[in-house]
PAGUPA-681209 format. One line per 10 residues: number of its first residue (from 1); their letters; for each residue x, y, z of C-alpha. Coordinates in Angstrom, 3 decimals. Example, Ala and Ser with C-alpha at 12.3 -4.5 7.8 and 13.67 -1.06 7.14 Angstrom:
% residues 2
1 = AS = 12.300 -4.500 7.800  13.670 -1.060 7.140
END
This chain:
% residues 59
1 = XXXXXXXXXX = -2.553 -12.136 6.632  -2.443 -14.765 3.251  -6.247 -12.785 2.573  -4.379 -8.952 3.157  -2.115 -9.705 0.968  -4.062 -11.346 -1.786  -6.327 -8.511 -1.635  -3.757 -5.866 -2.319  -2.363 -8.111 -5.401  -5.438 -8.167 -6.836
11 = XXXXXXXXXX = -6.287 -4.639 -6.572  -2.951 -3.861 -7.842  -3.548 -6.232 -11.036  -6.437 -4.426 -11.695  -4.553 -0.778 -11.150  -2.575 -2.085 -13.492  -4.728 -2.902 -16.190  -6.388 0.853 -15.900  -2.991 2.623 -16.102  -2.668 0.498 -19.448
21 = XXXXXXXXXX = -5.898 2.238 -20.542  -4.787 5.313 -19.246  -1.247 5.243 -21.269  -3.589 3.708 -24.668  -5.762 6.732 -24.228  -2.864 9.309 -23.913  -0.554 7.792 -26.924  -3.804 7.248 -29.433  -3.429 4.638 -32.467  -4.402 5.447 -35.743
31 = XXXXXXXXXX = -6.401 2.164 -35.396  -8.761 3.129 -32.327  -11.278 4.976 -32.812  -12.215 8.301 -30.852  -15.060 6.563 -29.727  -13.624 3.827 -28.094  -10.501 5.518 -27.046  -13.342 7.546 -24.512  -14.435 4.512 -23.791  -11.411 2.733 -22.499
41 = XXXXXXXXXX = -10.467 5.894 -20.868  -13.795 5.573 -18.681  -13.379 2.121 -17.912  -10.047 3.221 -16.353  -11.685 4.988 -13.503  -13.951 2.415 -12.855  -11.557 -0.192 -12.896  -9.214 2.518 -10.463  -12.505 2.533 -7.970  -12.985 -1.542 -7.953
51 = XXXXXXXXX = -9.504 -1.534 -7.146  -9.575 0.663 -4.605  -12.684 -1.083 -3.325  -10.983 -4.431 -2.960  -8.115 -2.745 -1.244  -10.404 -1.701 1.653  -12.388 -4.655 1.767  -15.685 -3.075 0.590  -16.271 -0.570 3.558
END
């Protein structure tokens, strides 16, 4: 049970962290550029499939 639920926390810290990039990407700074704003959009879905990953214990 104490390894369920740490595996849900974490994948929710890292849904969390790619919802962050998602709401950067969306509401873009004059100080980021284009470039990297793609590139922090991108490493939102990859950080949304690790997380989902982790929630189902790599099956």
């Amino acid at each position: 049970m104490k390894r369920f639920i740490r595996r849900k926390f974490e994948a929710w810290l890292i849904l969390v962290a790619a919802k962050i990039l998602v709401v950067r990407n969306v509401h873009r700074s004059p100080v980021v550029s284009r470039r990297d704003n793609n590139k922090m959009y991108g490493m939102a879905e990859e950080l949304e499939d690790i997380a989902e990953r982790i929630s189902n214990q790599y099956q």
